[in-house]
C-alpha positions as CSV (number, residue, x, y, z in Angstrom):
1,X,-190.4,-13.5,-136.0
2,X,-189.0,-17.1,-137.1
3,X,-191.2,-19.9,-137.9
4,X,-189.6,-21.7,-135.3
5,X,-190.1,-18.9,-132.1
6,X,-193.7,-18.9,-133.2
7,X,-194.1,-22.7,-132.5
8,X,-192.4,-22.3,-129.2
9,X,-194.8,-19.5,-128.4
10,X,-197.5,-21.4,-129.4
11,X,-196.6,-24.1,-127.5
12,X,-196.2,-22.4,-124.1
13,X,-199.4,-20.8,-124.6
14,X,-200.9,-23.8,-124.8
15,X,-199.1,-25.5,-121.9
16,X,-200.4,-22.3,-119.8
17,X,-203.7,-22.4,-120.8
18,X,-203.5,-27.0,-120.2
19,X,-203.0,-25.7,-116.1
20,X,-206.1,-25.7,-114.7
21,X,-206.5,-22.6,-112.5
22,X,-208.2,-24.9,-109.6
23,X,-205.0,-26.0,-109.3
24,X,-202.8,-23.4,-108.5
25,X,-204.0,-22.7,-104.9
26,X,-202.5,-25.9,-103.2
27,X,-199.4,-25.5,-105.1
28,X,-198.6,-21.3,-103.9
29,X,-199.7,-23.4,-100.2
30,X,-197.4,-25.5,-100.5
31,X,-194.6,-23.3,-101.7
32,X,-196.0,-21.1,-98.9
33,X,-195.9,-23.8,-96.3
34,X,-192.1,-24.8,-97.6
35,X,-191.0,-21.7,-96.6
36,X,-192.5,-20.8,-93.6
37,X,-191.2,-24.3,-92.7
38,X,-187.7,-23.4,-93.2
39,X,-188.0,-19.6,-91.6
40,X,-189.4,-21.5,-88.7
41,X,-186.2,-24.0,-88.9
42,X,-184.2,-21.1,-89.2
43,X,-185.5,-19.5,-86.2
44,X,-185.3,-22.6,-84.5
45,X,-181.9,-23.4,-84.8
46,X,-181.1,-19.4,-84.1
47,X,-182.9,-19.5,-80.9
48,X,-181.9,-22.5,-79.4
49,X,-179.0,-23.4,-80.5
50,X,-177.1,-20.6,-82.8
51,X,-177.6,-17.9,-80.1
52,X,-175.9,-19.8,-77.4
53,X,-172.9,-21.2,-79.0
54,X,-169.7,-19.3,-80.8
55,X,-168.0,-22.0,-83.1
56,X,-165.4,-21.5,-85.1
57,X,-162.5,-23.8,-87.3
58,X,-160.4,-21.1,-87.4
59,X,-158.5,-22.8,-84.3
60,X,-155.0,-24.3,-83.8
61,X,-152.6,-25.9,-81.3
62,X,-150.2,-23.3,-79.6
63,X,-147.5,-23.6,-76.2
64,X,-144.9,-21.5,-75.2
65,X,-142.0,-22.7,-76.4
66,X,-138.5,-23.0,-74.9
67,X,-135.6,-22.1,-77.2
68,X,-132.6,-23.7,-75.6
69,X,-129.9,-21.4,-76.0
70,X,-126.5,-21.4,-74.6
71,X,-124.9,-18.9,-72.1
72,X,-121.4,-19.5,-72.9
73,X,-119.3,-19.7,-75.8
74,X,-117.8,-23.0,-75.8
75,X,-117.8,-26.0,-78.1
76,X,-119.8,-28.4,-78.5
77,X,-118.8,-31.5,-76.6
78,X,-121.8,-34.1,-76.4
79,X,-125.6,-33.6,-77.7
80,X,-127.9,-36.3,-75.8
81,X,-131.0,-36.0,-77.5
82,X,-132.8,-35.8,-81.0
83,X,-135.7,-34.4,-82.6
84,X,-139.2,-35.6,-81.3
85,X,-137.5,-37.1,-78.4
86,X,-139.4,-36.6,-74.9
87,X,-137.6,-34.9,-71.8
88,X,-138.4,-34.4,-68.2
89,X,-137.2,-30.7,-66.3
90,X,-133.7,-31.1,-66.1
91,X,-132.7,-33.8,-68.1
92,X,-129.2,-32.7,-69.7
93,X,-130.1,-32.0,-73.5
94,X,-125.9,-30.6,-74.4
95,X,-122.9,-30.8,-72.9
96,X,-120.3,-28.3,-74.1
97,X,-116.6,-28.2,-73.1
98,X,-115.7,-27.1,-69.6
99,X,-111.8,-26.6,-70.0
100,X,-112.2,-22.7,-70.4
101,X,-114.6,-22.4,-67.7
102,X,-112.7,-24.8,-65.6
103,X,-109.7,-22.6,-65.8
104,X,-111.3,-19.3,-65.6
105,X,-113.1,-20.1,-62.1
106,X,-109.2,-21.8,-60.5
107,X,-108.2,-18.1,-61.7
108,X,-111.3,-16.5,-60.0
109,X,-110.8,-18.6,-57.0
110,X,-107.1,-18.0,-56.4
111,X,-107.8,-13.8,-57.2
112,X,-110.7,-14.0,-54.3
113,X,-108.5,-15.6,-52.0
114,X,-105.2,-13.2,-53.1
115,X,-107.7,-10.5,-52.2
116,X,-108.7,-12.1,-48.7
117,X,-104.7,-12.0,-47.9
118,X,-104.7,-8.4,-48.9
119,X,-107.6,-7.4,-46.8
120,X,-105.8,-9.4,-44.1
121,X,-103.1,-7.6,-44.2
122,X,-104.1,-4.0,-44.4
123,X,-106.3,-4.9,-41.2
124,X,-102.8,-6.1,-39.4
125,X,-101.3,-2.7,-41.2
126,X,-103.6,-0.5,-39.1
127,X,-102.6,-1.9,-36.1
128,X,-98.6,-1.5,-37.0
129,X,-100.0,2.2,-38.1
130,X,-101.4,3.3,-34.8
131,X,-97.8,1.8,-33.1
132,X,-96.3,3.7,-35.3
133,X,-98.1,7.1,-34.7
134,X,-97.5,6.5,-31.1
135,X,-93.8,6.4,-31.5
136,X,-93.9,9.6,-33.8
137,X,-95.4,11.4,-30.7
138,X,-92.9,9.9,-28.6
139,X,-90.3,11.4,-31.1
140,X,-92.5,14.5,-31.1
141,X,-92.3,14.8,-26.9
142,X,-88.3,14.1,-27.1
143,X,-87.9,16.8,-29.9
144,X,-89.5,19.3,-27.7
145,X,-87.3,18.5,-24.9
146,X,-84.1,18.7,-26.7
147,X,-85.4,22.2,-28.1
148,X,-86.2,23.6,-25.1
149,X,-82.2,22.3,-24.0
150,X,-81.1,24.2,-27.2
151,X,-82.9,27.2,-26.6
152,X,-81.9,27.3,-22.6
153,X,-78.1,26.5,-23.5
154,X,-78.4,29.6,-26.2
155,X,-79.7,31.7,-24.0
156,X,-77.1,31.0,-21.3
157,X,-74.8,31.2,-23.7
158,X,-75.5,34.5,-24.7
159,X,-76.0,36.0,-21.2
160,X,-72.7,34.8,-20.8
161,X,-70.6,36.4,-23.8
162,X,-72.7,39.6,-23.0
163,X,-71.4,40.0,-19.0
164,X,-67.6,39.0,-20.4
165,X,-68.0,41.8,-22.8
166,X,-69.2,44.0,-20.6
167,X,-66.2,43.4,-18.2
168,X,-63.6,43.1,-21.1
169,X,-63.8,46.9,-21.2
170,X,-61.8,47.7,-17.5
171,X,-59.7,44.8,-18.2
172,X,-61.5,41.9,-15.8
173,X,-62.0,39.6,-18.6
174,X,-59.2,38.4,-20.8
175,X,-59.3,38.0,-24.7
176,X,-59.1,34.5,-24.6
177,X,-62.0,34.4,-22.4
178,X,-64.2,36.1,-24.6
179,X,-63.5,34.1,-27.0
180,X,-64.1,30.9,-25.8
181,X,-67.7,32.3,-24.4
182,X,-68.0,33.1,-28.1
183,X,-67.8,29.0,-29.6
184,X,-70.2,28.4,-26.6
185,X,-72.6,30.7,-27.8
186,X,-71.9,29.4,-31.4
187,X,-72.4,25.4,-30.3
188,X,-75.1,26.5,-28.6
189,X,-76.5,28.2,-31.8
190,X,-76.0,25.0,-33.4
191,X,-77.4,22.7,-31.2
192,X,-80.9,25.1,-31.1
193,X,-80.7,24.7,-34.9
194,X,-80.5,21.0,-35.0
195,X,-83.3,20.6,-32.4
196,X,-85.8,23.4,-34.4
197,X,-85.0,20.9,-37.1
198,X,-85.4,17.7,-35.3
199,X,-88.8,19.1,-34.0
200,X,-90.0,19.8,-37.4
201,X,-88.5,16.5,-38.4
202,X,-90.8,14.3,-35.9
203,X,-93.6,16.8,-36.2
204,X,-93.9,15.7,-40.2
205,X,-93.1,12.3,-39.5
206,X,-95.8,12.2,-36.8
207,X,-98.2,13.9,-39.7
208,X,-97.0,11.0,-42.5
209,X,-97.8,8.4,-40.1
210,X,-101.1,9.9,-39.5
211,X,-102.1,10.2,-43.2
212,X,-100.7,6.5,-43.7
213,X,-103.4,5.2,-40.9
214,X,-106.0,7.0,-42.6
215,X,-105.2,6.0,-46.0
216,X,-105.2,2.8,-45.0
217,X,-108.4,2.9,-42.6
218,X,-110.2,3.9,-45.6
219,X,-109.7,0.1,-47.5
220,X,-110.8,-1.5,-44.7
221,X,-112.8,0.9,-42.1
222,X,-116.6,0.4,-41.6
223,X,-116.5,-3.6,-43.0
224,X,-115.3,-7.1,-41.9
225,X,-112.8,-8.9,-44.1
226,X,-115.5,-10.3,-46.2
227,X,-117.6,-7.6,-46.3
228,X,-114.8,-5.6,-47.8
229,X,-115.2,-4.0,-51.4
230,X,-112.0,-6.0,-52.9
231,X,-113.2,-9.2,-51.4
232,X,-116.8,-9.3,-52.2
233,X,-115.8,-8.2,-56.2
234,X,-113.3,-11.2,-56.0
235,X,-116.2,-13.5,-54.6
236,X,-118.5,-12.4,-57.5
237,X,-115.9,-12.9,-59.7
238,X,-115.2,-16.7,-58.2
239,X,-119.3,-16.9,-58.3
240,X,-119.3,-15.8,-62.0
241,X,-116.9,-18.3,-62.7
242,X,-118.4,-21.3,-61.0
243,X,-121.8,-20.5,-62.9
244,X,-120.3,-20.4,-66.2
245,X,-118.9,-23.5,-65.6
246,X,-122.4,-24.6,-64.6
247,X,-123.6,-23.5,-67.8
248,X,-121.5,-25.7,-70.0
249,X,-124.4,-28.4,-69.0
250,X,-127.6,-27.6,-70.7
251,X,-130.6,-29.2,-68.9
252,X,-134.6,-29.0,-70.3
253,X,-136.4,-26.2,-68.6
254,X,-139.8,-27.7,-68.8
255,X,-141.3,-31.6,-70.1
256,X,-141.4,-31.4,-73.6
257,X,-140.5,-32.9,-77.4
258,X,-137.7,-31.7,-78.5
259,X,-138.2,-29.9,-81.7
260,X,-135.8,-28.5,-84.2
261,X,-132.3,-29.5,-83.1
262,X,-129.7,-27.6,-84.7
263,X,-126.4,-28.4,-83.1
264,X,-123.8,-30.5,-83.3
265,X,-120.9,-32.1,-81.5
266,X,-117.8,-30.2,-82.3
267,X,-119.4,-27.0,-83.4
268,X,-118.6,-24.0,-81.2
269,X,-121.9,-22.4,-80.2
270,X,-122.3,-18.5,-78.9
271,X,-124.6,-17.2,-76.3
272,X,-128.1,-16.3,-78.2
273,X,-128.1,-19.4,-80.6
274,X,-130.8,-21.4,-80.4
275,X,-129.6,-25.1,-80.5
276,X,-133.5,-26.4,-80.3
277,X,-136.7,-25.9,-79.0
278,X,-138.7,-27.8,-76.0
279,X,-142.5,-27.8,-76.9
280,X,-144.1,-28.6,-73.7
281,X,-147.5,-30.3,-75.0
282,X,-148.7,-31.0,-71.3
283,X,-149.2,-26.9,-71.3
284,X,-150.7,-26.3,-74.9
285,X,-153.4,-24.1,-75.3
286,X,-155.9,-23.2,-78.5
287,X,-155.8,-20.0,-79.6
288,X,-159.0,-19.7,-81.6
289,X,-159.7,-17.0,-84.1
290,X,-163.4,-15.7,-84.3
291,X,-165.0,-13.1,-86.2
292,X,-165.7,-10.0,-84.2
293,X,-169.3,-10.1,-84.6
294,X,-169.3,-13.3,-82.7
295,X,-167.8,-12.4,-79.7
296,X,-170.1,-10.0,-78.3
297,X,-171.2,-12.4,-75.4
298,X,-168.0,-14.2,-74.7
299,X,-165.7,-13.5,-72.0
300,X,-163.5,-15.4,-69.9
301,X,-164.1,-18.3,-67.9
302,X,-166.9,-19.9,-70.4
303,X,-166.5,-23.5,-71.1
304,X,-165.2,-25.0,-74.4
305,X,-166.0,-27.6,-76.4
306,X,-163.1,-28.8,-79.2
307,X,-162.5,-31.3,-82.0
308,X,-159.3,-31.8,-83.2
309,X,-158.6,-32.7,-86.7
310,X,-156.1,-35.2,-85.7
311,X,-158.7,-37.5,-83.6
312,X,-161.9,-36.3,-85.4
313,X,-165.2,-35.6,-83.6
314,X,-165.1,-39.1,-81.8
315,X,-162.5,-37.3,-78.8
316,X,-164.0,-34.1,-77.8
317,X,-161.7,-31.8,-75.6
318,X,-162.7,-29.7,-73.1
319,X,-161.4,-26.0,-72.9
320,X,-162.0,-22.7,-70.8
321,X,-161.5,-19.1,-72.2
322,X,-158.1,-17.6,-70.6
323,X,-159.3,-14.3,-72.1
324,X,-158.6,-12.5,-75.6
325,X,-155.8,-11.0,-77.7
326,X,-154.7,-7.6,-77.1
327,X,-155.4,-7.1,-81.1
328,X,-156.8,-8.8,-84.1
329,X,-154.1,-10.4,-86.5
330,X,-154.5,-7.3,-89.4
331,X,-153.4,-5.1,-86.6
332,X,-150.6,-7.4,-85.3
333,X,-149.4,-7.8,-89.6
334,X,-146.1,-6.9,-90.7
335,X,-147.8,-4.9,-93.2
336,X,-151.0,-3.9,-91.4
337,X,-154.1,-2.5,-93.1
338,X,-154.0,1.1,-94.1
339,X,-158.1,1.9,-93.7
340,X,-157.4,5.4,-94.0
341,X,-157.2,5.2,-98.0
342,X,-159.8,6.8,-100.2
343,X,-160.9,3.3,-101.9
344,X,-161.4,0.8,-98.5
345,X,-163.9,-1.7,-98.1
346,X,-165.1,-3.0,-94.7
347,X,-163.6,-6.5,-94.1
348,X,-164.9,-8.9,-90.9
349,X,-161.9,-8.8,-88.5
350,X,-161.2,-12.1,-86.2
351,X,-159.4,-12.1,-83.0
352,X,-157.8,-14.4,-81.0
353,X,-159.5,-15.8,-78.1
354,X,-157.0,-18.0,-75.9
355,X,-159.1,-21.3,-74.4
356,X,-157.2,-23.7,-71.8
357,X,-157.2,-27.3,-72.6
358,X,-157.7,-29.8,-69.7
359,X,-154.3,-31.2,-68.7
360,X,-155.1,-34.6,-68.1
361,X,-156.9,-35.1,-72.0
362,X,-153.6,-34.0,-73.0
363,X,-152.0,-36.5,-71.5
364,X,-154.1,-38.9,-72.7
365,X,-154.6,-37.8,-76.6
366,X,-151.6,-35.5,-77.3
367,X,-151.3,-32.3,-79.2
368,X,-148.9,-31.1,-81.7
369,X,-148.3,-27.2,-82.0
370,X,-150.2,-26.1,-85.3
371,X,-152.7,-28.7,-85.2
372,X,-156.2,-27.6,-86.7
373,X,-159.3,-27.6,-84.0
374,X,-162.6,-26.7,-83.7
375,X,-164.0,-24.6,-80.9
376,X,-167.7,-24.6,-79.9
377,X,-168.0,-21.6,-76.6
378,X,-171.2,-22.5,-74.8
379,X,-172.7,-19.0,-73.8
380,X,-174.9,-20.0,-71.8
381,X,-174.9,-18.8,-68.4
């Protein structure tokens, strides 16, 4: 041992032995007291205050925001309003250009009523049809009769040419007789001929006329004009048209800033862009992320006390709990944990509880989307 460690021994061993042992008692009492003081603090601030309270920092502005995004591919003709600017519901944020959809609904419109005239028409048809049929059976009745002529003057005709022949054999009935009774029989062969034909002839046109009635009853048969297939496709056409013309004026959905604009005039814009955003800060809402072993007396409907960092502790917000997240944010990750590995460590999960802010505080000390806040859930019954 060094000269210099036995000095410092020495001296310590002095020092030790300087402390008079009536000494020590208050000081372990006081130590003693100390501690029990601040267990007792502890316990205090556990019980009464700890216990009945969930608070976290881990909070921040959120709202459902409303991409604006076209319907239409047009271009742009006018853009009326610019970042951070405020809107009401309906106020019209773009304008693109109408002379496409102006011209595609006067095509629409002319195509429904070109279809009304058709409709129009094949109901008129069916009435000219159903004439028509009636004069085919007319035709039919007529083609009958003259058949039945044919067949009665062939049959006379050969009754006749039969009794000359028979009588041509003693000489009653002369050559030229016969043979006249023969061309009868022969025109008479002809005329039967012509009326089997013309009774086939009115029987098919009496069918074709039939068929045509049907065919046509079938386009317009169960439904008015505008209840008819063509016309109502036309109409939805014409509708179609009219609303894409509608859509060439882009109005706000909801009050709101407006928030990342990303258009402008002369660009030609395609349905799915999003031109901007509309953050409606009259509806925002906190979505507050606490550890999971604070949240085992929350539930929906508790109150909510909130700070923002924006107005400090000197504006105090009031909240409710809407309810909680259907997952923590390690579960919702784009690369979420994998705690099925050999080597994993247990890590305090947080989960989003979603609290309602009062709409009129709002109004009164806005709230941007992202802002920091702090959330104090009273859970007290």
């Amino acid at each position: 041992m060094s000269k210099i460690d036995a000095d410092a021994e020495e001296t310590a061993r002095a020092a030790t032995a300087a402390v008079n042992p009536k000494k020590r008692g208050p000081l372990f009492l006081g130590l003693f007291l100390a501690v029990a003081a601040a267990g007792g603090a502890y316990y205090a601030y556990d019980t009464l205050y700890a216990s009945k309270h969930a608070v976290t920092d881990n909070a921040y502005v959120g709202a459902d925001v409303a991409q604006i995004t076209p319907l239409v591919a047009a271009p742009v003709l006018e853009v009326l309003v610019s970042d951070t600017e405020m809107v009401k519901k309906g106020d019209v944020l773009v304008r693109l250009d109408d002379t496409d959809a102006e011209l595609a609904l006067a095509m629409a419109e002319a195509t429904y009523q070109s279809a009304i005239r058709r409709v129009t028409a094949l109901v008129a048809n069916d009435k000219a049809l159903a004439a028509q049929i009636a004069g085919r059976e007319a035709d039919q009745v007529q083609a009958a009769a003259q058949l039945a002529s044919a067949e009665a003057g062939f049959e006379k005709a050969r009754i006749d040419l039969d009794r000359r022949q028979t009588l041509a054999g003693n000489g009653s009935v002369s050559g030229d007789e016969i043979t006249a009774v023969e061309t009868v029989l022969k025109t008479a062969e002809a005329s039967l001929s012509a009326a089997r034909a013309g009774a086939a002839g009115a029987l098919a046109a009496h069918d074709a006329a039939v068929a045509a009635k049907e065919a046509n009853a079938a386009m317009i048969s169960g439904v008015g004009i505008d209840d008819n297939p063509e016309v109502l496709a036309a109409r939805s056409a014409r509708d179609q048209a009219r609303v894409n013309l509608e859509r060439t004026v882009m109005r706000a959905p909801v009050d709101g800033v407006i928030s990342r604009r990303q258009v402008q005039v002369g660009q030609r814009v395609q349905p799915g862009m999003t031109l901007m955003v509309v953050v409606p800060l009259g509806e925002a809402y906190v979505d507050a992320n606490y550890k999971e072993v604070q949240l085992a007396h929350v539930k929906a409907g508790q109150k909510v006390t909130l700070t923002s960092d924006l107005y400090g502790g000197d504006v105090p917000f009031t909240g409710t709990v809407v309810g909680f997240s259907g997952g923590t944010g390690a579960a919702f990750s784009v690369v979420p944990a994998q705690n099925a590995t050999g080597n994993w460590i247990k890590v305090v999960q947080r989960l989003p509880v979603r609290i309602a802010l009062d709409p009129a505080e709002l109004r009164a000390y806005p709230l941007q989307v992202g802002l920091s806040m702090t959330a104090d859930i009273s859970l007290v019954e």
